[in-house]
NULUMTOR-182151 format. One record per residue (C-alpha): residue number from 1; chain; x, y, z. Coordinates in steps of 0.2 Angstrom, whole numbers, plus 5000, padded with zeros to 4 digits. Example, Ala and Ser with C-alpha at 12.3 -4.5 7.8 and 13.67 -1.06 7.14 Angstrom:
BEGIN
{resi=1, chain=A, px=5062, py=4978, pz=5039}
{resi=2, chain=A, px=5068, py=4995, pz=5036}
This chain:
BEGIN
{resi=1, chain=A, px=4877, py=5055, pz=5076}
{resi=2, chain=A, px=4876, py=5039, pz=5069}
{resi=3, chain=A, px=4868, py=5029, pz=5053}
{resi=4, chain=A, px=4865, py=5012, pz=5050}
{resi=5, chain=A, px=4873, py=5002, pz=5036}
{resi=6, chain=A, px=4868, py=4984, pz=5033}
{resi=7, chain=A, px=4864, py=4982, pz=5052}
{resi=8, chain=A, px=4880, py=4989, pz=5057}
{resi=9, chain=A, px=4880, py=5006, pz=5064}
{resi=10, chain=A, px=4893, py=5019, pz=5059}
{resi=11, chain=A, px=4897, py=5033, pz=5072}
{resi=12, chain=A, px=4904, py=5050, pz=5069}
{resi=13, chain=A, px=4909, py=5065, pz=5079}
{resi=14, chain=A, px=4899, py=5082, pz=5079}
{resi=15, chain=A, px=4912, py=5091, pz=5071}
{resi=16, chain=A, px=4916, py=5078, pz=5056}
{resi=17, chain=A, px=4913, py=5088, pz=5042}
{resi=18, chain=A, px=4915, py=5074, pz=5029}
{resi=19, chain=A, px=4903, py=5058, pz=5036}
{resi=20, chain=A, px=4899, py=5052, pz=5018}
{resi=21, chain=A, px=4917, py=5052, pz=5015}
{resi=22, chain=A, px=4917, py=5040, pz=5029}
{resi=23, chain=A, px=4902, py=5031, pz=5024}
{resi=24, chain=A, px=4912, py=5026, pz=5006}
{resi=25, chain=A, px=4926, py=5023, pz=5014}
{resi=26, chain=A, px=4916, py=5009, pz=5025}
{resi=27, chain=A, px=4907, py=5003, pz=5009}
{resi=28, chain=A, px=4926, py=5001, pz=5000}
{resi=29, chain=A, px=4932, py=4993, pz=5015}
{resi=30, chain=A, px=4918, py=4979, pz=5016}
{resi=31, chain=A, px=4921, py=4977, pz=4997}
{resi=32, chain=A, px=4939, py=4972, pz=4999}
{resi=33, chain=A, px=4935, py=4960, pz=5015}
{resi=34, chain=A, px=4922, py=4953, pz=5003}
{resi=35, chain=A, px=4934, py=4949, pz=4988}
{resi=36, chain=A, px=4947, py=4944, pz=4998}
{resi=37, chain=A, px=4938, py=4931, pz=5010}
{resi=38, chain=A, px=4937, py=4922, pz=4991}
{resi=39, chain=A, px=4955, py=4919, pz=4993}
{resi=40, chain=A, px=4960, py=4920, pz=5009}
{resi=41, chain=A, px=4947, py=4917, pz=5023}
{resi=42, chain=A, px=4958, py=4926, pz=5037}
{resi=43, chain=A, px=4960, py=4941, pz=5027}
{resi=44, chain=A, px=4960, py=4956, pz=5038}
{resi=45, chain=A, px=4959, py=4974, pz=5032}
{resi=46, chain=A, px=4969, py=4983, pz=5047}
{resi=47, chain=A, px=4986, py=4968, pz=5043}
{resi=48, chain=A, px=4983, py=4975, pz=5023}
{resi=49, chain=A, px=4980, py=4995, pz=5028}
{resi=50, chain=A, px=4994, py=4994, pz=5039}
{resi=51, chain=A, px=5005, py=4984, pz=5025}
{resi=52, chain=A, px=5000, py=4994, pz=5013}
{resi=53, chain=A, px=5006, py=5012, pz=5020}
{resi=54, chain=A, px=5020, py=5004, pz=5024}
{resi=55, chain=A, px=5026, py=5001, pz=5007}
{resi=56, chain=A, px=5021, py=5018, pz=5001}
{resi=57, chain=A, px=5032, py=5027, pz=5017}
{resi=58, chain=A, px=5047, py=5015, pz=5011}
{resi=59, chain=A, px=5045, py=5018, pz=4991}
{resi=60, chain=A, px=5043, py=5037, pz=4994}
{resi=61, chain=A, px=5058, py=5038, pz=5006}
{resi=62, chain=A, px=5068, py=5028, pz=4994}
{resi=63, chain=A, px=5081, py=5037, pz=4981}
{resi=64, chain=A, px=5076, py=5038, pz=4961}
{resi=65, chain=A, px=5080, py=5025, pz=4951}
{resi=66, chain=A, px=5082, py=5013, pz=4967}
{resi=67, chain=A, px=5078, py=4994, pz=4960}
{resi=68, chain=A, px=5066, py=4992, pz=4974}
{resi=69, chain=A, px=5060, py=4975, pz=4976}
{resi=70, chain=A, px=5044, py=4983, pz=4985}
{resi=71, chain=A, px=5036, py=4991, pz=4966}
{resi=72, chain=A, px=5036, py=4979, pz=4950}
{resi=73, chain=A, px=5033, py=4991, pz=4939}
{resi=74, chain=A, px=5041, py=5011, pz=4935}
{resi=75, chain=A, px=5039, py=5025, pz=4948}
{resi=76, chain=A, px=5041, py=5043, pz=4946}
{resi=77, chain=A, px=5054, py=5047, pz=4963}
{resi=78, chain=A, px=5055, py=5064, pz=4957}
{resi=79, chain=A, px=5038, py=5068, pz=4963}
{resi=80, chain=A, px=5043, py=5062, pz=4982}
{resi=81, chain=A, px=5060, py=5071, pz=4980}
{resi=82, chain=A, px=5059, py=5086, pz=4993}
{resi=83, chain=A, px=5046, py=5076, pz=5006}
{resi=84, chain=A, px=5052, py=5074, pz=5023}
{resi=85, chain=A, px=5040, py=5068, pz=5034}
{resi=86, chain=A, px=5022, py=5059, pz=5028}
{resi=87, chain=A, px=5007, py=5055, pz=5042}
{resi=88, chain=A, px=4994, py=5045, pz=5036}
{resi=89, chain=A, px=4980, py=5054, pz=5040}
{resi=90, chain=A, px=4967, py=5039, pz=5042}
{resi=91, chain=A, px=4959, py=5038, pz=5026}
{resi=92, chain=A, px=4961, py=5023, pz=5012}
{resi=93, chain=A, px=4950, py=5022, pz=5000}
{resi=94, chain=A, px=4946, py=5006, pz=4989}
{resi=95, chain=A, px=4943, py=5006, pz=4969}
{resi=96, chain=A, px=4943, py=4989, pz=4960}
{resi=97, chain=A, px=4950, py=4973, pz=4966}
{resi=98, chain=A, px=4953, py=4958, pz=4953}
{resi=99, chain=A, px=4961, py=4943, pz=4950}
{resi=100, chain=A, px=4973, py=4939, pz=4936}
{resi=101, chain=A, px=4980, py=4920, pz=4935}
{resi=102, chain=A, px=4988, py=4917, pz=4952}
{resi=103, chain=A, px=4987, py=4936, pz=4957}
{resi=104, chain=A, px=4974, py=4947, pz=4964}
{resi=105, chain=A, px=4976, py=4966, pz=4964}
{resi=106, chain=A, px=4968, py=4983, pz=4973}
{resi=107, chain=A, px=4967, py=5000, pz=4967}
{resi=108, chain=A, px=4967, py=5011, pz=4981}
{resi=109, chain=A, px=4970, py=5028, pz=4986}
{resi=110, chain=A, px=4979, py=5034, pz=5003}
{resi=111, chain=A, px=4978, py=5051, pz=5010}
{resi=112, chain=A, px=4993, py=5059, pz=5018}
{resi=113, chain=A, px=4998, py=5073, pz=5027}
{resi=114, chain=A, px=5016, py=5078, pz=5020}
{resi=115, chain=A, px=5030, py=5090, pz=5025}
{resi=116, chain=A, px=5039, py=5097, pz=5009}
{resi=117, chain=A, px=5057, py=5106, pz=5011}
{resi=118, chain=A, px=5056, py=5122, pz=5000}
{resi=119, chain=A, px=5075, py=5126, pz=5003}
{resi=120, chain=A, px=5070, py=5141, pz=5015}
{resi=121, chain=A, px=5056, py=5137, pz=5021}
{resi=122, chain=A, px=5043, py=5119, pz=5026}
{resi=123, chain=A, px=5026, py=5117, pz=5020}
{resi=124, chain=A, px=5012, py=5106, pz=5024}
{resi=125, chain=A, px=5002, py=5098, pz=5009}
{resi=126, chain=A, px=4986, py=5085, pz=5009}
{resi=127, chain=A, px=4994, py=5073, pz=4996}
{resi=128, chain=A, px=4983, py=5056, pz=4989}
{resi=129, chain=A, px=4993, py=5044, pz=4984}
{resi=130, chain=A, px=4986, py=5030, pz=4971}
{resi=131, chain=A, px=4994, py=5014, pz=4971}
{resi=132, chain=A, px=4989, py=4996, pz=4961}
{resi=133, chain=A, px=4995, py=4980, pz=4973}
{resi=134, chain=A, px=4994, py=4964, pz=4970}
{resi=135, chain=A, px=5001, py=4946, pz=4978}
{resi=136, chain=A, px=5001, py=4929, pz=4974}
{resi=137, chain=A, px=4985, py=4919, pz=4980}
{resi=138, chain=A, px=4991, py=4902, pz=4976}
{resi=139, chain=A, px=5007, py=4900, pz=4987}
{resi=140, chain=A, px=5002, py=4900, pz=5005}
{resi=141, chain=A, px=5006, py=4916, pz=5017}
{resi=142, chain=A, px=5021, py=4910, pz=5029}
{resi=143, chain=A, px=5017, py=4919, pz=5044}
{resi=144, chain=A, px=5035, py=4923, pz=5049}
{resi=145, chain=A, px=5039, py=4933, pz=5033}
{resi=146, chain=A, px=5052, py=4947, pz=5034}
{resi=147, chain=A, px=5057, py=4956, pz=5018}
{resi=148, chain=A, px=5073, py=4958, pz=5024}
{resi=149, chain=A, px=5079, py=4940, pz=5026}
{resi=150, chain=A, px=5073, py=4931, pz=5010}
{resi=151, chain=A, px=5080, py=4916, pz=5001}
{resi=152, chain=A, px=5087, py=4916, pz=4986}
{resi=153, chain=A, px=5077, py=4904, pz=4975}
{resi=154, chain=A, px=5091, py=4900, pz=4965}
{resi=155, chain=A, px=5106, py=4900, pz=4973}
{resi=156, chain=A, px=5100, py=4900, pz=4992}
{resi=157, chain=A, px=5110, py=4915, pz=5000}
{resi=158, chain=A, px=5098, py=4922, pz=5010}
{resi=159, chain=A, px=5098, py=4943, pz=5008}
{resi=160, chain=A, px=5086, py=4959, pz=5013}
{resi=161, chain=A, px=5077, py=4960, pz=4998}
{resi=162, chain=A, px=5070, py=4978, pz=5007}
{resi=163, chain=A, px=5079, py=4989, pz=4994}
{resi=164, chain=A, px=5086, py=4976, pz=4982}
{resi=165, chain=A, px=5075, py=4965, pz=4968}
{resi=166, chain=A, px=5090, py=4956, pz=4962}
{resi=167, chain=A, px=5100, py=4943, pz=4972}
{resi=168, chain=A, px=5118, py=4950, pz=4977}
{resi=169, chain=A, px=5126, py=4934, pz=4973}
{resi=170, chain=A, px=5117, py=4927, pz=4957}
{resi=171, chain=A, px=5109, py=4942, pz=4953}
{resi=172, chain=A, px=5091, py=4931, pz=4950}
{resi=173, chain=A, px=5075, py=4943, pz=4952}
{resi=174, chain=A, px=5066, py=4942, pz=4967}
{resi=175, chain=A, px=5043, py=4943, pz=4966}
{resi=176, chain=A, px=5039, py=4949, pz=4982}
{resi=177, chain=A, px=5023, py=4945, pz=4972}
{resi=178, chain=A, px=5024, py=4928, pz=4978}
{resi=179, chain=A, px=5025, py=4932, pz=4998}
{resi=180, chain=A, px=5017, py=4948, pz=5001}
{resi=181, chain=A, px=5009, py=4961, pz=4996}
{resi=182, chain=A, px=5019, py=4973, pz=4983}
{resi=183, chain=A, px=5016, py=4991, pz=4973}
{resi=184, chain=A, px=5015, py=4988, pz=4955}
{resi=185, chain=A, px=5011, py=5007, pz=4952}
{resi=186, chain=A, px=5010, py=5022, pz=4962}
{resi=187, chain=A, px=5008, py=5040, pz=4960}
{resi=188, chain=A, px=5005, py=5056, pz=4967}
{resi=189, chain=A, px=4987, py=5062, pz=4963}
{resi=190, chain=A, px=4980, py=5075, pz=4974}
{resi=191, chain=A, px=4974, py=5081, pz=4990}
{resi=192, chain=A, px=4956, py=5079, pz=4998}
{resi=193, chain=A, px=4946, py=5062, pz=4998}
{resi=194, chain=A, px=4934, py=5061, pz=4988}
């Protein structure tokens, strides 16, 4: 069956037993392309979704206490300890998006499939993970980016700033801020959209 949104029709299968969950999360998803065209007319919501989960697979995969370039602020690795695998399970939902200075920033939720390790045994758990991220709107987006070959802005080595903030040889802080999208909070919350 279908419904129609602001002439744009929405489809979903016959056995889809949450289609207002859907629904919302079209409605979120427009909301975010509409605050970010204000900033970047290019803006695309599958380059961010797929940004996005990718920073969350590589912050809960990382070790406690790692200085992560990836997150700004604190982050509790303990809850992520015994996860061994995580399948997004293709659901991202969007709360408030605002600007602060140079920055803009989303709350959003994103819904995972994960694989604990129990010591004896596996189990399967529907996780929601809420994350803040924020980037820099003033300095433009260089298209050829890669986290893991970034220049020093003080001394000019060039490092992978993937699981390191700090410049090896000078030791100055690296904003990922300033170049791409980056976790400033994030936490484990739950299970089911809602």
């Amino acid at each position: 069956y279908a419904v129609c949104l602001k002439n744009t029709w929405v489809y979903f299968l016959a056995g889809d037993a949450e289609p207002w969950t859907s629904v919302c999360h079209f409605w979120q998803q427009n909301r975010l392309i509409r605050f970010m065209k204000n900033y970047e007319p290019d803006f695309g919501y599958e380059n961010f979704a797929n940004q996005v989960i990718a920073l969350a697979k590589n912050i809960i995969f990382s070790e406690p206490g790692e200085d992560l370039s990836i997150i700004r602020g604190p982050w509790d690795g303990e809850s992520f300890q015994n996860i061994t695998d995580i399948v997004y399970r293709g659901a991202m939902s969007v709360g408030n998006c605002w600007q602060e200075g140079p920055y803009v920033y989303a709350d959003i939720d994103l819904y995972f499939c994960d694989t604990y390790d129990r010591g004896s045994s596996m189990k399967e758990k529907n996780d929601r993970i809420r994350m803040i991220v924020g980037k820099n709107i003033q300095i433009p987006q260089d298209p050829g980016y890669s986290i893991h070959q970034v220049s020093c802005e003080s001394c000019g080595a060039s490092f992978d700033a993937m699981k390191i903030r700090h410049c090896p040889y000078c030791k100055w802080e690296y904003d990922m801020r300033d170049h791409a999208w980056t976790v400033m909070k994030i936490r484990k919350t739950g299970g089911k959209p809602s």
